[in-house]
C-alpha positions in Angstrom: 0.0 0.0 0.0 1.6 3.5 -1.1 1.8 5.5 2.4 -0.9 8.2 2.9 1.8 10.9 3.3 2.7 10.1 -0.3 -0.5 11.5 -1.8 0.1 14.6 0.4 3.5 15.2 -1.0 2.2 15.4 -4.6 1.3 19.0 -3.5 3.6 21.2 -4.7 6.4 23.0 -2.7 5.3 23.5 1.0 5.5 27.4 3.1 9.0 28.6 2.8 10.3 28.9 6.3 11.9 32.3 7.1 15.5 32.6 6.2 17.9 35.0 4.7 18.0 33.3 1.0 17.8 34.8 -2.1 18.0 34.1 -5.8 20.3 35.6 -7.9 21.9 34.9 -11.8 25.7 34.8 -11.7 27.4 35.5 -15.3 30.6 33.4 -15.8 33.1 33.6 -18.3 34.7 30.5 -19.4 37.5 28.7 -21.8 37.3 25.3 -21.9 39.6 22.8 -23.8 37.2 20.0 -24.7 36.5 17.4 -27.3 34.4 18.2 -30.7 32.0 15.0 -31.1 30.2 13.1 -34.1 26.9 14.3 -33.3 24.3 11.3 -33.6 20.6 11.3 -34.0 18.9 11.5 -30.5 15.3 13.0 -30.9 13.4 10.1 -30.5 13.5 7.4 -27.8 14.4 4.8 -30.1 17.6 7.0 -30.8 18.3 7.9 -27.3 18.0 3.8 -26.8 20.4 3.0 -29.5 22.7 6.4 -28.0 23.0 4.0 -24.5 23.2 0.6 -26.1 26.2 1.6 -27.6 27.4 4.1 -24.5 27.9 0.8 -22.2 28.8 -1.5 -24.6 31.4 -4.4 -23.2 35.3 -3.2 -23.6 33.6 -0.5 -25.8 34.6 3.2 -25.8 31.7 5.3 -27.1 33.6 8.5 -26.2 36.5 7.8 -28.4 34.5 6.5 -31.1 32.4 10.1 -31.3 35.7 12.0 -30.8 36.6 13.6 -33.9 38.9 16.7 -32.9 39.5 19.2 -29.6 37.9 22.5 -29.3 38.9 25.6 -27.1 35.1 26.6 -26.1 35.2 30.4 -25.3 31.8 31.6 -23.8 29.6 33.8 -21.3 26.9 32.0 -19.7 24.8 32.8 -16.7 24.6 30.4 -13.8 21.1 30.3 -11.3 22.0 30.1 -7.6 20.3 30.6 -4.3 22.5 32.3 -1.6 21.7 32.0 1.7 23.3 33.4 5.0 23.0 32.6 8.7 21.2 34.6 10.9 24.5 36.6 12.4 25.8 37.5 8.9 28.6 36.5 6.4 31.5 35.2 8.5 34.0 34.6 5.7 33.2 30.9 5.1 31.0 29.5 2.7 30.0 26.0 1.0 29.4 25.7 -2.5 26.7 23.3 -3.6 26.7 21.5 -6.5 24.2 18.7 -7.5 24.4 15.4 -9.6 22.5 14.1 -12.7 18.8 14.2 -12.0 18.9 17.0 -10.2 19.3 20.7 -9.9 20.2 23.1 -6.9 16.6 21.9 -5.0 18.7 19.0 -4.6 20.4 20.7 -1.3 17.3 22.8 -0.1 14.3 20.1 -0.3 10.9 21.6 0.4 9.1 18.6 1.0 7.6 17.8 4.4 8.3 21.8 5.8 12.5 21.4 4.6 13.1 18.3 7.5 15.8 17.4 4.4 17.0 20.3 3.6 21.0 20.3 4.0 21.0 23.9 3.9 19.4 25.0 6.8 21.7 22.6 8.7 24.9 24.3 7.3 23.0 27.5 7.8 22.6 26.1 11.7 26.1 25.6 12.1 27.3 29.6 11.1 28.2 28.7 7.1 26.7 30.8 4.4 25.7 28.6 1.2 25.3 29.2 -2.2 23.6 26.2 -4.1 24.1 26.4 -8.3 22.5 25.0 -11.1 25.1 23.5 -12.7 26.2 25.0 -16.2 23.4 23.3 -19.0 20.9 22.6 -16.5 18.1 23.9 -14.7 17.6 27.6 -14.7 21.1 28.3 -15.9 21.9 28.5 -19.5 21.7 26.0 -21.9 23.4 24.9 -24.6 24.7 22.1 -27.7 24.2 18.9 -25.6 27.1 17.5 -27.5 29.7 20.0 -28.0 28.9 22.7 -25.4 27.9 21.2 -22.3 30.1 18.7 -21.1 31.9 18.2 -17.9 34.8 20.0 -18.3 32.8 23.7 -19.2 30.9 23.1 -16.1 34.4 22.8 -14.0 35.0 26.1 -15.6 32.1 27.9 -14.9 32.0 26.3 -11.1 35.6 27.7 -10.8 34.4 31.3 -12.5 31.5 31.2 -9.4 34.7 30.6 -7.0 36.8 33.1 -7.7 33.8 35.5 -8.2 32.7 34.5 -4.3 36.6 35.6 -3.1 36.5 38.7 -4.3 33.5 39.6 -4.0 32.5 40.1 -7.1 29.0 38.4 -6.7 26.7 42.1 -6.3 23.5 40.5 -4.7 25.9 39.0 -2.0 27.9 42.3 -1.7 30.6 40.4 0.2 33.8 38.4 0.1 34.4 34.9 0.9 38.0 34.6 2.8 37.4 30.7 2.5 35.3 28.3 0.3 34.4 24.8 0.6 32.9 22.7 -2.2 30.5 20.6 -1.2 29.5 18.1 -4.4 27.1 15.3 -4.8 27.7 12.6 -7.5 28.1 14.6 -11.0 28.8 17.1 -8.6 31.6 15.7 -6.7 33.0 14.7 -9.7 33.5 18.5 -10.8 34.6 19.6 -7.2 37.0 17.2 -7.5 38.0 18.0 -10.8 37.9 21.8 -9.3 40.8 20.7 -6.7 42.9 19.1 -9.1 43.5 22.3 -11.7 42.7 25.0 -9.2 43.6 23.5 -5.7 44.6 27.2 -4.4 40.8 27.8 -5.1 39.2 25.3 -2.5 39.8 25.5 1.4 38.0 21.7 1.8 36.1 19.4 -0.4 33.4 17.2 0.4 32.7 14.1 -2.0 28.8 13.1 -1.6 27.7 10.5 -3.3 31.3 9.0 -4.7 34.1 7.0 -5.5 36.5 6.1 -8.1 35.0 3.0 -9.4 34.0 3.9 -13.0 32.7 0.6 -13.6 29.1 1.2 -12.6 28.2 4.3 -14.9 26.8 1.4 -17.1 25.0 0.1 -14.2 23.0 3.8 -14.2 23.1 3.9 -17.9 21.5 1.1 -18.0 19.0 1.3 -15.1 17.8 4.6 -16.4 16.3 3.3 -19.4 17.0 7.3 -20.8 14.7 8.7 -22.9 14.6 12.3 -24.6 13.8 14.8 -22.0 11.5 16.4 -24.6 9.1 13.6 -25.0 9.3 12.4 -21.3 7.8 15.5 -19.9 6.6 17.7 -23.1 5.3 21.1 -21.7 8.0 20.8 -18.4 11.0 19.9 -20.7 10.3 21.8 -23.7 8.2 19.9 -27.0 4.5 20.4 -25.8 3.9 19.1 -29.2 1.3 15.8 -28.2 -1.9 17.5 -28.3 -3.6 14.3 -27.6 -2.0 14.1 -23.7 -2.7 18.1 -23.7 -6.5 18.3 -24.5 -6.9 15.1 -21.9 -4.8 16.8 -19.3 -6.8 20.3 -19.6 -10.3 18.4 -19.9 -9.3 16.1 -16.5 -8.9 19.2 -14.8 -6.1 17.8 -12.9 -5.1 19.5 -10.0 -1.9 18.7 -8.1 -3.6 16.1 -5.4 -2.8 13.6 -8.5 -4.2 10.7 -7.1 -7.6 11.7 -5.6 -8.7 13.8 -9.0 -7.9 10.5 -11.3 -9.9 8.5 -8.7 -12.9 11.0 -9.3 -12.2 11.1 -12.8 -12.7 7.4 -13.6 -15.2 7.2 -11.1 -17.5 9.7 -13.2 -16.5 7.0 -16.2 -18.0 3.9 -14.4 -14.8 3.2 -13.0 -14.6 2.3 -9.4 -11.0 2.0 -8.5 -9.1 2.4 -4.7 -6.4 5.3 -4.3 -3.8 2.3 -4.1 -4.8 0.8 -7.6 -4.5 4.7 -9.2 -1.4 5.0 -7.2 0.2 1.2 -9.0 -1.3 2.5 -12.7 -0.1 6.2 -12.6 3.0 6.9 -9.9 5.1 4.2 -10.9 4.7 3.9 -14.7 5.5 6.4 -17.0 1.8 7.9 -17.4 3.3 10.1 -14.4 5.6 11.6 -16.3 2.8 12.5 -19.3 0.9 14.2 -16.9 3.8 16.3 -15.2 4.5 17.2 -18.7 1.2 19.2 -19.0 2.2 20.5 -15.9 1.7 24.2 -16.6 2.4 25.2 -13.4 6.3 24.4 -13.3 9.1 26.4 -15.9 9.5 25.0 -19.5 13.1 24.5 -19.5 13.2 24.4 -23.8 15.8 21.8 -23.1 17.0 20.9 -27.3 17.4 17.3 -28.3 20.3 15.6 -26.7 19.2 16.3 -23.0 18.4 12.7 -21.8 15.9 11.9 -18.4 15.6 8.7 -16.5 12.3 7.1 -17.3 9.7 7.0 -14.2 9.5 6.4 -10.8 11.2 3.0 -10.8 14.2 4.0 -12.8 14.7 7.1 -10.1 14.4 4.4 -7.5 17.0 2.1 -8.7 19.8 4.6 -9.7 19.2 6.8 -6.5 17.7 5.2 -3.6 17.4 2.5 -0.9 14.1 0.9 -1.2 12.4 0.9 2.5 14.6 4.1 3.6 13.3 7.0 1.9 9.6 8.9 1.8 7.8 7.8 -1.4 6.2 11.0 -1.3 9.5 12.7 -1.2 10.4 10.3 -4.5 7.6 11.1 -6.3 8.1 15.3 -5.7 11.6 14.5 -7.4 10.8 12.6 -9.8 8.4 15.7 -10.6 11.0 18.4 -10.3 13.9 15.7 -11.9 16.9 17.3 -14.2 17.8 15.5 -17.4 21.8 15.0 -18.4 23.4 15.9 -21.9 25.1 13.4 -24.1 28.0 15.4 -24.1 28.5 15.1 -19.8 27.8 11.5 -20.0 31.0 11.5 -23.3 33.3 13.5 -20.7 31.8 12.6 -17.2 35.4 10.5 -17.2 37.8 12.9 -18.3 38.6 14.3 -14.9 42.1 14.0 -13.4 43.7 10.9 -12.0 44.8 12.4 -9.0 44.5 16.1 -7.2 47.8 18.1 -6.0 44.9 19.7 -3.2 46.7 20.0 0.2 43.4 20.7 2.3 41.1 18.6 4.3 38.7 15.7 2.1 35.8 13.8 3.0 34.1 11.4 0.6 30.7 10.5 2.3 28.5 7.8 0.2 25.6 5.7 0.8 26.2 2.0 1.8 24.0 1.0 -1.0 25.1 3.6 -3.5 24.8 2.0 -7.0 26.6 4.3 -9.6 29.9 4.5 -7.8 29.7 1.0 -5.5 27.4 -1.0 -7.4 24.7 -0.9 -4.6 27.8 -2.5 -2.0 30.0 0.3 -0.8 31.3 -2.1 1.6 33.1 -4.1 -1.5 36.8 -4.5 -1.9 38.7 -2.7 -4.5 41.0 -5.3 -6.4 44.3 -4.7 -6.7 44.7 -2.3 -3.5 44.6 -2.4 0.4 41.6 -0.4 0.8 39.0 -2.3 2.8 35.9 -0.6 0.7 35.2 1.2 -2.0 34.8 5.1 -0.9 38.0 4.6 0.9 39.9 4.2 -2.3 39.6 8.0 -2.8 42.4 8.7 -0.5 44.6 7.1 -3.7 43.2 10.7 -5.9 44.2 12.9 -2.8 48.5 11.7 -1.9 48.6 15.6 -0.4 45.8 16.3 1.5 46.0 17.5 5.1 43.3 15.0 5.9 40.8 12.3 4.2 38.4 10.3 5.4 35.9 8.6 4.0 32.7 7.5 5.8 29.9 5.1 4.6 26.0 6.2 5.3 24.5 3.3 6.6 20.8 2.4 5.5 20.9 4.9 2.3 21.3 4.7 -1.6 23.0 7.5 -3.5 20.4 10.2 -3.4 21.8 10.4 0.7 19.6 13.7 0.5 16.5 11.9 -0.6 16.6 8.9 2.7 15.4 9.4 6.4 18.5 9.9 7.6 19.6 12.2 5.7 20.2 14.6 8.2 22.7 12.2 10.0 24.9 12.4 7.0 25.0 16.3 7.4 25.8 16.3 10.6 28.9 14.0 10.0 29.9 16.8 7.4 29.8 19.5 10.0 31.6 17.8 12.3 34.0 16.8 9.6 34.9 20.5 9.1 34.5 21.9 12.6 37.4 19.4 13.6 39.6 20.8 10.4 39.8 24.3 11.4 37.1 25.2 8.7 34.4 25.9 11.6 31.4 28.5 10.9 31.7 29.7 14.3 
């Protein structure tokens, strides 16, 4: 039986509590070195299909195979961000957030059930300013070529243009400087603030790895489990091709309003068909007719994301890359499958380009689910072959020979999403600590 609390949570966001955060755009300008790619058809699913097929093909290397030359990409872009500060004021230190595929900067400041998982207010509890970005190509911040634009390496650029700009103070709406900045990644994230520490270490005070490793060998697992489709025709209106006016005209004339499950039940019920809340909940939530309805969703942004910006099918696909069945709020899946962010081919071409190892002389934590699946394979407690690391997160240390400090902790009871599970909150707290007992304390 789906919980009652996950009907509720098909609201949309809750009452904002009171805090001092803002919104703000942040222009960046950027020079990337980064590869020119074959572009292949992806507009329909069947393409997008064939697109992954061949991605995690067996001893394979799409990448390489796409890879026709190296460009120098020279551009301005603007990146979204919400910037908030503690109650006392800017004390010099902040964390910068950046999400993983699937998400966008949300991912740090949850909403649902009155922001109980919201990592931000807990940073802001323990005297750190944050500012939270959609990374470069996604969400609210500009788009671009999902083959030849937006790939990882741009996105380290622009993260390290939002850096430098939070030093000196550049940033107007937060009209101060940052003496000391800590990157704070998750997944796709992590990857770029580690990438981040590796050219620009001078630029980072501490890094902390969410959601990570350096086992590669499980991006097929997610490429797989995804079952990617184009963004486009997953959720039309929402992700930019409101083109099916067949799911429009039944969308308007259902009247739907956001308590999805109760107005189907009514719905059919004025057809003749008698069916319980748990039997609407099995056809709808966890097939892909949710994701036709949030498309006609005209209450959320059209993000006019082109072709070549791949989503994770439904419900279940979110469930299997990103969380621990049992251990996280289906309600709280269901708003982010809702409010999900889709991934270019060109990130998923370079998501592996990033440095072998980081010069980075600060403190590192790598923090990652026990039953994280795209960087242990859904067992973080697995041994690495080959090396005298006793599980897979603690292999990092190998990436950081210089750092003041690493440690690497496994979140028991949780999948990769740690944000997304019930004890989310725990995990935050272990990254507090973590920085309060590395002289990068808010307080």
């Amino acid at each position: 039986m789906a919980p009652s609390k996950a009907l509720i949570s098909l609201a949309l966001f809750g009452i904002t509590t009171a805090r001092q955060c803002s919104n703000l755009t942040i222009p960046v300008t950027i020079s990337s070195r980064q590869g020119q790619f074959r572009e292949v058809p992806v507009e329909d699913n069947l393409d997008v299909g064939a697109f992954a097929t061949r991605f995690n093909q067996f001893q394979k290397n799409y990448t390489a195979d796409l890879l026709e030359a190296y460009q120098t990409l020279d551009g301005t872009y603007q990146i979204s961000a919400q910037y908030c500060m503690p109650d006392g004021g800017s004390n010099g230190i902040v964390q910068l957030l950046s999400h993983g595929i699937g998400f966008d900067k949300t991912y740090w400041d949850l909403s649902y059930n009155n922001y109980n998982y919201s990592y931000v207010n807990v940073a802001l509890a323990a005297g750190y300013s944050t500012l939270a970005i959609d990374r470069l190509g996604i969400g609210n911040s500009s788009h671009g070529d999902p083959f030849n634009e937006i790939q990882a390496q741009a996105e380290v650029e622009a993260l390290n243009s939002v850096t430098l700009q939070l030093r000196k103070g550049e940033i107007q709406e937060i009209g101060c400087s940052y003496d000391r900045v800590i990157h704070v990644g998750h997944s796709f994230g992590s990857v770029q603030s580690y990438w981040l520490s590796a050219l620009y270490p001078e630029n980072t005070d501490g890094v902390i790895l969410t959601g990570f490793s350096l086992a590669s060998q499980f991006l097929a697992y997610i490429v797989a489990g995804w079952n990617l489709q184009s963004a486009r025709l997953n959720q039309p209106l929402r992700f930019g091709n409101a083109s099916n006016d067949v799911v429009r005209t039944l969308t308007k004339k259902s009247n739907l309003d956001d308590n999805l499950i109760r107005s189907l039940q009514q719905i059919l019920g004025g057809l003749g068909i008698d069916l319980t809340p748990q039997e609407v909940w099995n056809e709808v939530a966890t097939t892909e007719v949710l994701d036709l309805i949030n498309g006609y969703n005209t209450s959320v942004i059209s993000y006019d994301y082109p072709a070549g910006y791949l989503a994770s099918s439904n419900l279940i696909a979110l469930q299997y890359a990103f969380l621990q069945p049992g251990n996280y709020d289906i309600g709280l899946a269901v708003q982010g499958e809702k409010s999900k962010q889709p991934v270019t081919t060109g990130e998923l071409l370079t998501i592996g380009n990033a440095p072998s190892s980081s010069p980075f002389t600060g403190p590192v934590l790598v923090i990652t689910g026990e039953h994280d699946v795209p960087f242990c394979g859904g067992n973080c407690y697995g041994q690495v072959s080959g090396t005298n690391y006793s599980n897979i997160p603690e292999n990092v240390a190998m990436a950081f020979p210089s750092a003041a400090a690493f440690t690497s902790y496994i979140q028991p009871n949780t999948g990769h999403g740690i944000n997304f599970h019930y004890n989310a909150t725990a995990a935050y707290q272990v990254i507090q600590d973590f920085l309060a007992s590395h002289d990068l304390s808010a307080h």
